[in-house]
N, C-alpha and C positions, 0 to 999 in steps of 0.2 A: 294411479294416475291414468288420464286418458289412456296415454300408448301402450298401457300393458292388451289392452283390446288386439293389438294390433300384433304383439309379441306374443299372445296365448297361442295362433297357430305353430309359431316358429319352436315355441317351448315343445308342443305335443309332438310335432315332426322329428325334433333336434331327439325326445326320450326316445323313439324308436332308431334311430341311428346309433346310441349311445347303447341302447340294449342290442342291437345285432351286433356292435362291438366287443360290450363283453362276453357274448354268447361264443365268438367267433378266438378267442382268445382259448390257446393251448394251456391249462394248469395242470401242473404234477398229478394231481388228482381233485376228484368231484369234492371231497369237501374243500379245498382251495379257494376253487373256484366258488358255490355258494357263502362261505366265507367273505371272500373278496365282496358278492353281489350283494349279502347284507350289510357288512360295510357303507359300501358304495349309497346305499337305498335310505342307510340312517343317517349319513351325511347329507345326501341328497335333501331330505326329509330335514333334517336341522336348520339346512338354509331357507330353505323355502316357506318355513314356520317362522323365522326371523325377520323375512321378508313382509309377510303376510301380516306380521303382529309389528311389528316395532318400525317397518320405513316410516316415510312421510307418506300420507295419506294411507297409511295401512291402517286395521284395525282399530287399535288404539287410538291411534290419532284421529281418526272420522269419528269413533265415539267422544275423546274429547270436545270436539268442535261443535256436533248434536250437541253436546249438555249446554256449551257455550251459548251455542245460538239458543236456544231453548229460554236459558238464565237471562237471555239480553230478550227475547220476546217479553217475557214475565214481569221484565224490570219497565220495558217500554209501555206495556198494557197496564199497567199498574200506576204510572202518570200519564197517563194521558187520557182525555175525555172518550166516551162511547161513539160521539158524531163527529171526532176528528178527522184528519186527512193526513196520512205520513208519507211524504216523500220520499222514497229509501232507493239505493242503484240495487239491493243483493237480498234484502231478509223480505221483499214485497209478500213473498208465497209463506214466509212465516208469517205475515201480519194479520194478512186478510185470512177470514172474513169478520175476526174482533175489530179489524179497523180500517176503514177504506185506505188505499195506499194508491198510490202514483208514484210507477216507476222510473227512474231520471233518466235513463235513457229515450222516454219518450219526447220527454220537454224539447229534447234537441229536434230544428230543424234547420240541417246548413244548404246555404246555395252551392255549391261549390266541391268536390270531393276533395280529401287532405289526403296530400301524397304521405308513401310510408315505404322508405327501399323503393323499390322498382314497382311496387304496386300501388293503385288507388281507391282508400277505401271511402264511406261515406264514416265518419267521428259519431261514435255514439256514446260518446260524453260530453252533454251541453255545459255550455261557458256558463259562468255567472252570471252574466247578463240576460242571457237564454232561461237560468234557472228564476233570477227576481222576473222576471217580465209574465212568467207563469204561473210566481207565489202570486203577484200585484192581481194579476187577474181573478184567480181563483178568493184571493184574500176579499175582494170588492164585495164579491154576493156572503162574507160575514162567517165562514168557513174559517172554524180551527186549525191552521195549519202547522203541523210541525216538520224539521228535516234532520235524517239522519245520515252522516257520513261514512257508510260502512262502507263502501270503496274509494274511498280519499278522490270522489271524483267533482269534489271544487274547493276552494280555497274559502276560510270562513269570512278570512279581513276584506279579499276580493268582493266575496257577496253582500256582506255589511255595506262597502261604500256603493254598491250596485242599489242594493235595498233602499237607501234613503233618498233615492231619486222618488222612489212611489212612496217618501214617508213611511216607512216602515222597520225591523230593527231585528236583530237576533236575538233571542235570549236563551245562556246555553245554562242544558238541563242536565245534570251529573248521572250518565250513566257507563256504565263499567267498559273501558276501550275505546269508547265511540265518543265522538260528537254529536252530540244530540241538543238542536236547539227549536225552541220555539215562537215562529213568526207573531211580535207583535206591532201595535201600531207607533210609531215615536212620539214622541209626547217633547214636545221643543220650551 
């Protein structure tokens, strides 16, 4: 996770503390004491390999998530057209340059900053409204578009009833976790 950035000086400071400790410690005798430090050093060493391998976002788990996002690139490039356009908030830098992408954070543009706790930020998660008003646009010049929900950052029944303002309609495409559907025109 981020904070470990922030926690690796405090680690490397805290080992030399914890080594002038046991240096500074009286044992009966020298093998004792190296006893105790190898000890100490495989224990040490145990945690810090369980840490390293098995937390959340450690090892393991980031290689999971590569193969994940990888399988969900594959699966997306694999329907969808060569001159399409995918909307995505998170996999953009997986897509391109097999598929021009637009990332949803850009679609937003609010007047106004949203308060949050004591601070104000500007929302860089467009409404649905914000999001159809950008497919409509883009859809006019005849542009393949499709949208994927890898950060649950709109509502699909919300953008449906947004969409048919410009005539236009969902149509969701089975891929693995995600929502993935493809902008077409309604047919009434």
């Amino acid at each position: 996770a981020s904070i470990l950035r922030y926690l690796l000086p405090i680690l490397i400071i805290g080992n030399l503390y914890i080594s002038l400790f046991i240096i500074t410690i009286n044992f009966k005798s020298k093998k004792v004491q190296v006893l105790f430090l190898f000890m100490f050093l495989i224990i040490y060493a145990l945690l810090s390999l369980n840490i390293l391998f098995y937390s959340n976002n450690g090892i393991i788990d980031q290689a999971s998530q590569i193969e994940n996002q990888k399988n969900l690139k594959n699966e997306i490039l694999n329907l969808t057209e060569q001159d399409a356009i995918i909307i995505t908030k998170l996999m953009d830098k997986a897509l391109f340059p097999q598929r021009q992408t637009v990332t949803a954070v850009y679609l937003s543009k609010n007047k106004e900053e949203i308060p949050r706790g004591n601070n104000y930020f500007w929302d860089l998660t467009p409404s649905e409204e914000q999001i159809a008003k950008a497919i409509s646009n883009v859809h006019q010049s005849n542009f393949i578009i499709y949208i994927l929900n890898d950060g649950d950052y709109f509502n699909a029944s919300t953008l449906t009833t947004e969409l048919k303002n410009f005539n236009l309609k969902l149509e969701e495409i089975q891929v693995s976790n995600y929502e993935f559907y493809k902008i077409e025109n309604e047919t009434t």
